[in-house]
N, CA and C atoms as a LAMMPS dump frame, in Angstrom:
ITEM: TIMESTEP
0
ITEM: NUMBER OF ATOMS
246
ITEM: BOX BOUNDS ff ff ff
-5.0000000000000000e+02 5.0000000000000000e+02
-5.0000000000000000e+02 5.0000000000000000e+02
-5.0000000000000000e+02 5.0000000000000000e+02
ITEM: ATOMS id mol type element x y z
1 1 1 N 256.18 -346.042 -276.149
2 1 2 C 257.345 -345.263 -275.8
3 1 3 C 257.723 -345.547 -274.341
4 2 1 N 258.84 -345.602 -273.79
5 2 2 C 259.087 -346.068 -272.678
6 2 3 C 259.929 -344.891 -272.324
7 3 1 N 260.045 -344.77 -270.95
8 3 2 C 260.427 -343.516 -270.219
9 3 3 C 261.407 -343.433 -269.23
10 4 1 N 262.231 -342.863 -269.237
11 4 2 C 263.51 -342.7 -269.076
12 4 3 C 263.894 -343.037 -267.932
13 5 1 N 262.735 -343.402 -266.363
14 5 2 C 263.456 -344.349 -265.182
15 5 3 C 263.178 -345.913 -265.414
16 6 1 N 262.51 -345.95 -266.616
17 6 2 C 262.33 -347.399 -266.809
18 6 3 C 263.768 -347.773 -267.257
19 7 1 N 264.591 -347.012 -267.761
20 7 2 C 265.851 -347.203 -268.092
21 7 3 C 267.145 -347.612 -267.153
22 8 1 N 266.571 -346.386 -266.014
23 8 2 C 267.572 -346.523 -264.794
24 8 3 C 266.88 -347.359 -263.477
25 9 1 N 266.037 -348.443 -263.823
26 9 2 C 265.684 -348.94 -263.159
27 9 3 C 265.027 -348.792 -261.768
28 10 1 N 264.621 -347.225 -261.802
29 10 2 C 263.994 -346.904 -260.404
30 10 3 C 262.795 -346.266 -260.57
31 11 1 N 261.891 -347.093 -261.292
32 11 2 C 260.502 -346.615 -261.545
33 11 3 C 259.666 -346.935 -260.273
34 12 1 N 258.761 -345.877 -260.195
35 12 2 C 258.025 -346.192 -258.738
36 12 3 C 257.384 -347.425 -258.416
37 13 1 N 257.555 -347.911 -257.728
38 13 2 C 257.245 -349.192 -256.887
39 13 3 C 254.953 -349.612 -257.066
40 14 1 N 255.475 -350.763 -257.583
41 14 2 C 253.673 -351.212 -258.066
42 14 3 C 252.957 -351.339 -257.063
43 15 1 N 251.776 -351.079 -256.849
44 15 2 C 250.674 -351.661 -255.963
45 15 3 C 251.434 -352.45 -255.304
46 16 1 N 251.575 -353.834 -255.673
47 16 2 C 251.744 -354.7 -255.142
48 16 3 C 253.004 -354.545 -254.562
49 17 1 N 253.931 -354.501 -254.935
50 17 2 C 255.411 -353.948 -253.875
51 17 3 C 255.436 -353.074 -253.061
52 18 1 N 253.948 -352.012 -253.265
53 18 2 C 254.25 -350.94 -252.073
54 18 3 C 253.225 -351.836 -250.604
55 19 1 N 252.772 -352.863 -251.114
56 19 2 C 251.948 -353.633 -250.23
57 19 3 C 252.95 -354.515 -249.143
58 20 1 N 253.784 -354.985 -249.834
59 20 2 C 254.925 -355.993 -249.684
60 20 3 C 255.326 -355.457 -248.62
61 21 1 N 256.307 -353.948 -248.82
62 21 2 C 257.01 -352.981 -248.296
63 21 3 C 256.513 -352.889 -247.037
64 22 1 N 255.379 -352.066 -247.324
65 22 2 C 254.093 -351.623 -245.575
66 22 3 C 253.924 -353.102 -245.085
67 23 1 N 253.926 -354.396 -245.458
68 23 2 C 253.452 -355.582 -244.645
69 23 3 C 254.681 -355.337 -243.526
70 24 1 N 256.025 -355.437 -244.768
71 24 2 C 257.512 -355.85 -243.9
72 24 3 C 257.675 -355.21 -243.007
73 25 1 N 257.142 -353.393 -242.8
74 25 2 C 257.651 -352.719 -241.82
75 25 3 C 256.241 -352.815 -241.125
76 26 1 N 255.632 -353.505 -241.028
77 26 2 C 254.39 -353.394 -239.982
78 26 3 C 255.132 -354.629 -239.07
79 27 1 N 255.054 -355.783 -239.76
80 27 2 C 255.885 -357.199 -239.516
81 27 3 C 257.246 -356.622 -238.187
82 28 1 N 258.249 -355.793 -239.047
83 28 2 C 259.179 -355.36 -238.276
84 28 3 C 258.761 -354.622 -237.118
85 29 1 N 257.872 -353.761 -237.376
86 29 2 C 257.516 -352.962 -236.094
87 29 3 C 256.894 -353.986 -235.186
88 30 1 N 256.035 -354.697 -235.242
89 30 2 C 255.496 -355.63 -234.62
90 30 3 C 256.492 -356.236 -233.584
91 31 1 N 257.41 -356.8 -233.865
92 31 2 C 258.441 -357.953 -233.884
93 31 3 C 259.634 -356.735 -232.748
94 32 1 N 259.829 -355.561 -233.287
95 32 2 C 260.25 -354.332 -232.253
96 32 3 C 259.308 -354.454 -231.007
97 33 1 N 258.422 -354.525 -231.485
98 33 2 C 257.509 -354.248 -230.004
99 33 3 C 257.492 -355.193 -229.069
100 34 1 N 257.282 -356.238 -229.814
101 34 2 C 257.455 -357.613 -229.087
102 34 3 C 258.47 -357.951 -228.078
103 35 1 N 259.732 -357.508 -228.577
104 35 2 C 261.085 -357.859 -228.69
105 35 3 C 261.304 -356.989 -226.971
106 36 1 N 260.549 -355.448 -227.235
107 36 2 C 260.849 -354.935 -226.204
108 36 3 C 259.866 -354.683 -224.757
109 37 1 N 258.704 -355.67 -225.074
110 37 2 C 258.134 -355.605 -224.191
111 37 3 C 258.586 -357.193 -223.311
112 38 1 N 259.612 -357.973 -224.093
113 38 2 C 259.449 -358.999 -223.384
114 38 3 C 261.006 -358.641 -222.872
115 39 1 N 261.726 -357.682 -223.131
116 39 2 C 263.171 -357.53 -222.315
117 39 3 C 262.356 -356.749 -220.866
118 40 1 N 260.762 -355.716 -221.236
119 40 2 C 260.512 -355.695 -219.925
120 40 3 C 260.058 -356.489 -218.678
121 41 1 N 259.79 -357.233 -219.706
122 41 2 C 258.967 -358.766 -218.905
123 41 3 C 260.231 -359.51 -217.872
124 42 1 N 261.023 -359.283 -218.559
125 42 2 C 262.57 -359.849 -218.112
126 42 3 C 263.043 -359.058 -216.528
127 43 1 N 263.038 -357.275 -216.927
128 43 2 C 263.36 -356.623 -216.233
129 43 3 C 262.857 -356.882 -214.989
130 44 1 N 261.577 -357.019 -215.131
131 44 2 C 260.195 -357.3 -213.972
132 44 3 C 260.727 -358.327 -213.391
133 45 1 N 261.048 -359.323 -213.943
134 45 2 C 261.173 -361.019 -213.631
135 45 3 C 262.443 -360.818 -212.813
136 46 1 N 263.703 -360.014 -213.226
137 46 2 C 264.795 -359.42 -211.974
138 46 3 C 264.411 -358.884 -210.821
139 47 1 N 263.728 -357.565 -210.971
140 47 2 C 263.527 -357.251 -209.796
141 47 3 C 262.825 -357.846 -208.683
142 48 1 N 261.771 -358.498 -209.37
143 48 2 C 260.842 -359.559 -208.302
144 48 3 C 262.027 -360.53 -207.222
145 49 1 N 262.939 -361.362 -208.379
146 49 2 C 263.321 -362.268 -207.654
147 49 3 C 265.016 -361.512 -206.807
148 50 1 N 265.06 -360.38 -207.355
149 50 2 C 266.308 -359.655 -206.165
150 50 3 C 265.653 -359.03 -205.153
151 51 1 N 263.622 -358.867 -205.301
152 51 2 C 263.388 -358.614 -204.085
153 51 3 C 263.154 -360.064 -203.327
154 52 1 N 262.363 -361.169 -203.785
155 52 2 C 262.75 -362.235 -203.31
156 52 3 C 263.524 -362.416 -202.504
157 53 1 N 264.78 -362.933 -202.909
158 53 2 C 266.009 -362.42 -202.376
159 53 3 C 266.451 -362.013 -200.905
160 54 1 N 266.05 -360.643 -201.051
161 54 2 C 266.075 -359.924 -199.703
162 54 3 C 265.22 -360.128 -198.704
163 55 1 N 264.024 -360.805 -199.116
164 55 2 C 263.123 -361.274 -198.247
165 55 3 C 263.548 -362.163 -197.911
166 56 1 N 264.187 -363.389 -198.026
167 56 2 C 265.48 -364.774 -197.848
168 56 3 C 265.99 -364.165 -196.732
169 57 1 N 267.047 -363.14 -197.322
170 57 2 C 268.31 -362.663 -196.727
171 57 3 C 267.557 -362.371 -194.935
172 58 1 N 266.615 -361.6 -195.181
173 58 2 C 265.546 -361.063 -194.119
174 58 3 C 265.461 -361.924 -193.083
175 59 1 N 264.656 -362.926 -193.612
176 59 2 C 263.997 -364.128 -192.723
177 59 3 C 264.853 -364.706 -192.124
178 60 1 N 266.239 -364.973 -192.399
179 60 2 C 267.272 -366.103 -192.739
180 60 3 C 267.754 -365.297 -191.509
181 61 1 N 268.526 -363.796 -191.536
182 61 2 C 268.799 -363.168 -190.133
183 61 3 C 267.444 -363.5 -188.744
184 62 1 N 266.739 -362.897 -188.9
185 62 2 C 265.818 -363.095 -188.201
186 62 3 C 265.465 -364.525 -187.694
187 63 1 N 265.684 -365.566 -188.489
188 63 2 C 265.538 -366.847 -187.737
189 63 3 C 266.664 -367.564 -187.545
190 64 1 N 268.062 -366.979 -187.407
191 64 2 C 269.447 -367.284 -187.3
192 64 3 C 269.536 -366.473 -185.944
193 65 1 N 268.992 -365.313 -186.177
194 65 2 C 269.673 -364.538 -184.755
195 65 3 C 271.194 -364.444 -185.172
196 66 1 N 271.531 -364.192 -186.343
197 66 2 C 272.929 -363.9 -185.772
198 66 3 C 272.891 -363.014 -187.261
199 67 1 N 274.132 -362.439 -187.027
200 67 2 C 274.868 -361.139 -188.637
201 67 3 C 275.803 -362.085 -189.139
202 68 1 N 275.231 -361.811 -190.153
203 68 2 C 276.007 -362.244 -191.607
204 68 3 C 277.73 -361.46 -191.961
205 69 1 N 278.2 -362.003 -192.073
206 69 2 C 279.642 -361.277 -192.924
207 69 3 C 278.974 -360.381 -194.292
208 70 1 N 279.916 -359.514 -194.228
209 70 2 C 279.471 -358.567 -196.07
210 70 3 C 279.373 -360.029 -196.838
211 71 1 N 280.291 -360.632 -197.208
212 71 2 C 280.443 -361.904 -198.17
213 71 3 C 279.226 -362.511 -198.187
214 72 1 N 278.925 -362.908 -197.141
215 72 2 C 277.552 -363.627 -196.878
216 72 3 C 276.186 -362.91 -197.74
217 73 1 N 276.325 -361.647 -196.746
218 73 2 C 274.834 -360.752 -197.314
219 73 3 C 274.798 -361.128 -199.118
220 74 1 N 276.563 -360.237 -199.864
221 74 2 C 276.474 -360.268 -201.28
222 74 3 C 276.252 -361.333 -202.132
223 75 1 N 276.86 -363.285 -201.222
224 75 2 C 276.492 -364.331 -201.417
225 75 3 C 275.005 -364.501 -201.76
226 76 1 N 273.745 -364.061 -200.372
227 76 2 C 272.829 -364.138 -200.659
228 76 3 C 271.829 -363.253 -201.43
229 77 1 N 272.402 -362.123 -201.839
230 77 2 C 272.101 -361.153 -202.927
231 77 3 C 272.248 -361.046 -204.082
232 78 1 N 273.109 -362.001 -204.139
233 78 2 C 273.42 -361.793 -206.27
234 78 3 C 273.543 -362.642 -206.248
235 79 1 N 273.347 -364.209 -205.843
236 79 2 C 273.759 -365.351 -206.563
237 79 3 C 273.052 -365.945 -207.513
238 80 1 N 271.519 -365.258 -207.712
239 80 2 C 270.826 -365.758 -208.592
240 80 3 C 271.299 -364.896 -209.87
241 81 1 N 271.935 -363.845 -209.696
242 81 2 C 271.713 -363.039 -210.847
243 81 3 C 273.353 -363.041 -211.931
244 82 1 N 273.892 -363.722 -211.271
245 82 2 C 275.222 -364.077 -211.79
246 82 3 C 275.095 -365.257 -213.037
């Protein structure tokens, strides 16, 4: 005798498909995690080199002896990040 979600096609999911299922969202979660620890890796990798940067900007006055124009400073402040 066969039973009436075998009909409507939404009989509960076998061993083996509920295995499938938990791999994919372990897989996915994995691949989330990944995904967002390396946009922090990124974040890190900005700030280092805009402090970089200012350490340039730093030295560069200091062994110029002279002031920079605004243009200049923002020249040597964001040009890596553009």
């Amino acid at each position: 005798m066969r039973y009436s979600h075998q009909f409507r096609g939404d009989a509960p999911p076998t061993t083996r498909q509920a295995d499938v299922l938990r791999a994919h969202q372990i897989q996915q979660a994995a691949a989330a995690a990944a995904n967002q620890q390396q946009r922090g890796f990124a974040e890190a990798t900005r700030r280092e080199n805009t402090a970089a940067h200012g350490h340039i900007l730093l030295n560069f006055i200091d062994n110029d002896r002279r002031t920079l124009a605004p243009e200049e400073v923002y020249t040597w402040l964001y040009a890596g990040s553009e």
